[in-house]
C-alpha positions in Angstrom: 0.0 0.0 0.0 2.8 2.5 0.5 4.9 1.5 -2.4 1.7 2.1 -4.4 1.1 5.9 -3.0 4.7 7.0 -2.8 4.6 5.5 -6.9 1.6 7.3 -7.8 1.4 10.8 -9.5 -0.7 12.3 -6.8 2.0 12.0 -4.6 4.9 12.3 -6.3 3.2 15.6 -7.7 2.3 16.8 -3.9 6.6 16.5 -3.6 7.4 18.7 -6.2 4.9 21.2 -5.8 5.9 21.3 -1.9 9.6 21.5 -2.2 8.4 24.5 -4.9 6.5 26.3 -2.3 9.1 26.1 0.4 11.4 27.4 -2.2 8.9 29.9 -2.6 8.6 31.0 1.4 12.1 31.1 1.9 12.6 33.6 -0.9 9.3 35.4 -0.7 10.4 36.1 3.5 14.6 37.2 2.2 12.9 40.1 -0.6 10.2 40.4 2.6 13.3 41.3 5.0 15.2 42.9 2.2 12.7 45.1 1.5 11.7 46.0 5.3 15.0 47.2 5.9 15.1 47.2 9.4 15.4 45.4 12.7 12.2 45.6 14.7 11.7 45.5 18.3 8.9 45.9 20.4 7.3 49.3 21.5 7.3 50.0 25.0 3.8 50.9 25.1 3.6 50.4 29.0 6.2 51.9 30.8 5.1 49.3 34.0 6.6 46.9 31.1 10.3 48.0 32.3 10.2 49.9 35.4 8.5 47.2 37.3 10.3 46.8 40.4 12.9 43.9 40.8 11.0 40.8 42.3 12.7 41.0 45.6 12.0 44.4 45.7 8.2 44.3 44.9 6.0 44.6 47.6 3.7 47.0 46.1 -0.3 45.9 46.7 -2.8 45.1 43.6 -5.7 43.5 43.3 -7.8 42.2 40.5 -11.3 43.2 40.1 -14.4 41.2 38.1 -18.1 41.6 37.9 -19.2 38.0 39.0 -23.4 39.2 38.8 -25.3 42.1 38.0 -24.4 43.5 41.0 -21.4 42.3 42.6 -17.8 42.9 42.2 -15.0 40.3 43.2 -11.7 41.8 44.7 -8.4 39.7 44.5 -5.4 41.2 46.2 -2.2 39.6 46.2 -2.2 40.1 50.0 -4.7 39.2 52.4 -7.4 42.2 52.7 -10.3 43.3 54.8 -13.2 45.4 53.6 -14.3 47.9 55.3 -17.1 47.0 58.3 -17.2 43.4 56.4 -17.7 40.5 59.8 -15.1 38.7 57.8 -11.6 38.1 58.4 -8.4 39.0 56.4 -8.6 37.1 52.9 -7.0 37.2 49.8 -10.7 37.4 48.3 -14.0 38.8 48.9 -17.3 40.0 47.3 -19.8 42.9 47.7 -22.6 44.6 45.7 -22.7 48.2 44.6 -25.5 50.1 43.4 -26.7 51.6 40.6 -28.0 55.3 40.3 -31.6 56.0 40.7 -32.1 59.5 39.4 -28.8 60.7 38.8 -26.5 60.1 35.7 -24.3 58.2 37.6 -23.8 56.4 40.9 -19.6 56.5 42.8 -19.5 53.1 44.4 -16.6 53.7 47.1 -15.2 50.6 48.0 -13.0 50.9 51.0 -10.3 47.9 52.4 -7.2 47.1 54.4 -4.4 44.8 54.0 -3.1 42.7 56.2 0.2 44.6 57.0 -0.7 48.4 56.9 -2.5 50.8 59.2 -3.6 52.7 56.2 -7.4 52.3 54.7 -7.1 52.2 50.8 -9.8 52.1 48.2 -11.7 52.5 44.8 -14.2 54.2 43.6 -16.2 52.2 41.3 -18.6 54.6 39.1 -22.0 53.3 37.9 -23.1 55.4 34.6 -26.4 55.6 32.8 -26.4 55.0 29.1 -29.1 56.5 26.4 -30.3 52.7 26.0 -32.2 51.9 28.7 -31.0 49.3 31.2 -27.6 49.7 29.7 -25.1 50.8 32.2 -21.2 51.4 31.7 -18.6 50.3 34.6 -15.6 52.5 35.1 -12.6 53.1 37.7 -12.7 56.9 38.8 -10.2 56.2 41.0 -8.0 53.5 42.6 -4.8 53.8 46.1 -3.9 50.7 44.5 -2.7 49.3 41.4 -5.6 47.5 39.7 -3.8 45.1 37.9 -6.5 43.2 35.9 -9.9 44.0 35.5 -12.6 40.8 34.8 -10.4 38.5 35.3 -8.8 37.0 38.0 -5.3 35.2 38.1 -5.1 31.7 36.5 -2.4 31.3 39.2 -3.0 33.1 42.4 0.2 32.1 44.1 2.0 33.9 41.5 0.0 36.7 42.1 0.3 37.1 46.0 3.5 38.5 47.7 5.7 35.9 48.8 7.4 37.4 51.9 10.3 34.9 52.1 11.5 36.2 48.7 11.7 39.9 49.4 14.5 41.4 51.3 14.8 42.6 54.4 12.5 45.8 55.6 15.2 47.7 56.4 16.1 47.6 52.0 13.1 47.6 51.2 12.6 51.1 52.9 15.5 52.2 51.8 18.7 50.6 49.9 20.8 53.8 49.6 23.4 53.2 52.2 24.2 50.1 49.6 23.9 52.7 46.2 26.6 54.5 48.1 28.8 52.1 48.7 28.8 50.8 45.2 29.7 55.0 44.3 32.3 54.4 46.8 33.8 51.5 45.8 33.8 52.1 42.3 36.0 55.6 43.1 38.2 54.5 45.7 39.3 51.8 42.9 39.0 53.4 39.8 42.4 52.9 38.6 42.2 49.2 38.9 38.6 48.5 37.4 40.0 48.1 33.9 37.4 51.3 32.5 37.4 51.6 28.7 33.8 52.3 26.2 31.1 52.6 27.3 29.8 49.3 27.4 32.3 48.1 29.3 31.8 50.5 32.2 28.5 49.4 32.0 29.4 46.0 32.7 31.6 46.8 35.9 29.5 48.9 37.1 26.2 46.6 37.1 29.3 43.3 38.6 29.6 46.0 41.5 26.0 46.3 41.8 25.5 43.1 42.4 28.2 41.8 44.9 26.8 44.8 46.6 23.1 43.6 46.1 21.7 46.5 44.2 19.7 45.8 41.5 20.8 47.2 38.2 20.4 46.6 34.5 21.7 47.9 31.2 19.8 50.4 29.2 21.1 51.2 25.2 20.9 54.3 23.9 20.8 55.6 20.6 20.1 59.1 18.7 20.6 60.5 15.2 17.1 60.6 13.7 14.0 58.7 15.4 12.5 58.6 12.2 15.0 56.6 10.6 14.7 52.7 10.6 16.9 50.4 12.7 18.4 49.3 15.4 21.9 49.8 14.1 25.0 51.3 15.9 25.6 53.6 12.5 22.8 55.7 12.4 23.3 59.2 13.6 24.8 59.5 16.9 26.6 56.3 18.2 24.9 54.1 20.3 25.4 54.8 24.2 24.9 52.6 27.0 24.2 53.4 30.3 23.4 51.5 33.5 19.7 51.9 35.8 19.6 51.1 39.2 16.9 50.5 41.3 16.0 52.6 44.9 13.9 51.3 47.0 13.5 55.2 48.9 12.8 56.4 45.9 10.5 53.1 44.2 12.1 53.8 40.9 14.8 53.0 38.5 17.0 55.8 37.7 20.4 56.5 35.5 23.4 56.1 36.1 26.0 56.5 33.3 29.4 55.1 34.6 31.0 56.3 31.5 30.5 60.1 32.5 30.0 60.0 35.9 26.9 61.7 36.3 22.6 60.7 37.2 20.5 63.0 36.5 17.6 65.0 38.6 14.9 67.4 37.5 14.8 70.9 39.0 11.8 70.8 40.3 12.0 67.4 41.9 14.2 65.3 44.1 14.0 62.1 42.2 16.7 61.0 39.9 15.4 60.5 36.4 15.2 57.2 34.7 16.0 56.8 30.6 12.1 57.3 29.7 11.9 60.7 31.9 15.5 62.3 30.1 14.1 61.0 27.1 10.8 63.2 27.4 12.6 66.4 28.5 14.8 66.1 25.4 12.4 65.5 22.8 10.0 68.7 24.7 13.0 70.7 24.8 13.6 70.7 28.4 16.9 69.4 28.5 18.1 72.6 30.0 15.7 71.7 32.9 17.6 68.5 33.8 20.7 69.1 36.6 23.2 66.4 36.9 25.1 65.0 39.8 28.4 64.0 39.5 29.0 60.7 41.8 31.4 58.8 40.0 35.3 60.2 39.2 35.3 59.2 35.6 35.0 62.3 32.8 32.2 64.6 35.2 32.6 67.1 32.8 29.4 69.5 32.4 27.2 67.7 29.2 24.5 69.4 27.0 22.3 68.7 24.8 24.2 66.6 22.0 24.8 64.3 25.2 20.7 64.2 25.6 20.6 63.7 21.9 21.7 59.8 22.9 18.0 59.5 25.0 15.8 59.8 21.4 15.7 56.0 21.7 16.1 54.0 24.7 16.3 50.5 24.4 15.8 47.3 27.1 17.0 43.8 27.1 14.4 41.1 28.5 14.7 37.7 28.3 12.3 35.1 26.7 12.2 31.8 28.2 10.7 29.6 25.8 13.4 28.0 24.0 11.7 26.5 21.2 9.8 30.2 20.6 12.5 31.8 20.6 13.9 29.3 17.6 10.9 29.6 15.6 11.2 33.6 15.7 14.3 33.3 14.3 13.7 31.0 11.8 11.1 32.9 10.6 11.1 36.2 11.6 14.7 37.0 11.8 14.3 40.6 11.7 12.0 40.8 14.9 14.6 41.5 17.9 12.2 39.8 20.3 14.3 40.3 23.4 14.7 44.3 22.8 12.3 46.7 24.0 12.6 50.3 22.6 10.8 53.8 23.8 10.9 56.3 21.4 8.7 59.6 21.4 9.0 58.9 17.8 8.4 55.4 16.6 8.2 55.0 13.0 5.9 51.6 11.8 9.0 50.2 10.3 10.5 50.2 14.0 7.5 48.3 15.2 8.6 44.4 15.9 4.5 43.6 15.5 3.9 45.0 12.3 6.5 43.4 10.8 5.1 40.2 12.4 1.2 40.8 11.4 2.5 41.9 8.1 5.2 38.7 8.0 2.6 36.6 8.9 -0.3 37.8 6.8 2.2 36.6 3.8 3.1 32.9 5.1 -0.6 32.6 5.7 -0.9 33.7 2.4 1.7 31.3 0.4 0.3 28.5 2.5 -3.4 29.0 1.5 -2.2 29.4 -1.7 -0.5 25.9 -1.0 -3.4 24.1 0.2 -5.6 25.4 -3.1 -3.3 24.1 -5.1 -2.8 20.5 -3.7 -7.2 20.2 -3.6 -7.2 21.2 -7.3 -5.0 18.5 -8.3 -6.4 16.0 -6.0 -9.8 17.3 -7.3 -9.0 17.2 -10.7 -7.2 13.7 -10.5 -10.5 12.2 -8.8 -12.9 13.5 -11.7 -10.8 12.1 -14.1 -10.9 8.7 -13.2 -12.8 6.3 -15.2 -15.1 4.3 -14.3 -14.1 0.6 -14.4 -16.1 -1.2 -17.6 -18.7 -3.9 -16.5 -17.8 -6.8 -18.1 -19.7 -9.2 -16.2 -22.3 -10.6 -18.9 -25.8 -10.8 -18.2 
């Protein structure tokens, strides 16, 4: 039986017309990358994409929220919680109703809870709105002390939702890390001749090793200016590429830059935070560069810098990882200009910049080839099964 399909036409016509249309794919996806011209990454479209805090560091309170009836809400936090005047005791989930508005043209449910570990009362106000249509009414968030991470829909997980207290560090860090941040600043100036500083990127690297013997957190951020409307992620367009380090302060609950290579981080003049990539990047593309002050902690170049320094912010790029091995093969087989694993903020993103247009776009084409494909493989079976003849009946009467 399989001597007889792998001889027959059908089959041996389904071979050809396969190894033609893989043929076809591979060069339809090189003129396809050829004529892109560009590495693509993905847009940070959600800054809480990158400046999360470091897992051992993140003891910030969330909850999820989801309308389970017509007039009850669901609350999830990932630490145990107590509503307001509710007989029940702490929980990591619980229900109430809110109301909807009688006269009015809308109703502010406030919904008011504790957690576990605070003295402070937070809540959300939950606002009820009328719609032209009768008995249509629209659900919105007016307000929220906590970070409402997901909204009708709860975790499909809910231990990796909750805080795990064994994993963070101790209170005293989490409160405030900056006796550690100084003595990396310390270390790295009282030794400075022995680090083995060179470009950029290897500052960068030195820097973030010191981090973490000390236990700060800190990551690499790239840089890169010229013009933002220009495709690429390559290190010869415009300005070159700069790379700078973020570290993470628990006083402060933010990532901010440090750039090893010039000595300096960065504060706005009307605040006492130091500035991560995203915020420089902002004041340089509004023009408020000359609002920015730095500070020099490191003894490297600390020499004053201006706005062609700034110019380096017009793109900030950062590195995440992907776990999934085999995904990550398969987007490199057949999307090799989509740099996965690079996240870039730009004030100016141009489409061809855009890591998921390319893949819709990419994708849209295999999908086309392959329907084209499949068409062609039914009409030939199609046409092979019409044109077979009916054996002749030669069994006589």
């Amino acid at each position: 039986m399989l001597r007889f399909i792998v001889s027959s036409y059908s089959f041996k016509w389904m071979v050809i017309t396969s190894c033609i249309f893989i043929a076809i794919t591979w060069l339809s996806s090189w003129i396809f990358d050829a004529a892109w011209g560009s590495n693509s990454t993905v847009p940070v479209r959600n800054l809480d994409d990158v400046y999360k805090p470091p897992p051992q560091y993140d003891n910030f309170y969330r909850v999820n929220l989801k309308l389970v009836s017509k007039d009850q809400v669901a609350i999830e936090g990932n630490e145990k919680f107590k509503l307001k005047d509710s007989r029940k005791d702490y929980d990591f989930y619980d229900t109430l109703k809110f109301n909807y508005p009688d006269s009015s043209y809308d109703k502010v449910n406030k919904i008011y809870f504790q957690f576990i570990n605070t003295n402070s009362i937070d809540s959300i106000y939950l606002v009820i709105s009328v719609s032209q249509t009768p008995k249509i009414f629209y659900n919105q968030i007016f307000y929220s002390s906590v970070i409402v991470y997901k909204l009708n829909q709860f975790s499909k997980n809910p231990a990796n939702f909750r805080i795990k207290h064994e994993e963070l560090v101790s209170s005293a860090l989490l409160a405030d890390n900056d006796t550690l941040i100084n003595k990396v600043f310390k270390y790295f100036n009282d030794n400075i001749d022995a680090l083995g500083l060179a470009e950029c990127g290897t500052n960068c690297q030195i820097l973030r090793t010191l981090c973490s013997n000390f236990g700060v957190p800190c990551r690499i951020a790239g840089l890169q200016g010229g013009d933002a409307n220009e495709p690429g992620y390559n290190s010869f367009l415009g300005y070159p590429m700069h790379n700078v380090c973020e570290i993470y302060s628990s006083k402060l609950r933010k990532w901010y830059v440090v750039d090893p290579t010039y000595g300096f981080r960065f504060i706005h003049n009307t605040s006492n935070d130091y500035l991560n990539a995203v915020e420089i990047s902002n004041n340089y593309t509004f023009v408020r560069e000359n609002e920015i002050r730095q500070d020099s902690i490191l003894f490297t170049k600390r020499s004053l810098v201006g706005r062609d320094y700034f110019k380096y912010y017009e793109n900030v790029f950062f590195k995440v990882q992907l776990d999934n091995k085999f995904l990550r093969k398969v987007l490199k087989l057949f999307y090799p200009r989509f740099i996965y694993y690079i996240y870039c903020y730009a004030n100016n993103y141009p489409p061809v910049n855009n890591g998921f247009y390319y893949f819709g776009l990419k994708t849209f084409m295999y999908f086309f080839i392959l329907i084209l494909y499949i068409n062609s493989v039914l009409l030939v079976l199609t046409k092979r099964l019409f044109s077979v003849k009916k054996p002749k009946n030669n069994i006589k009467s």
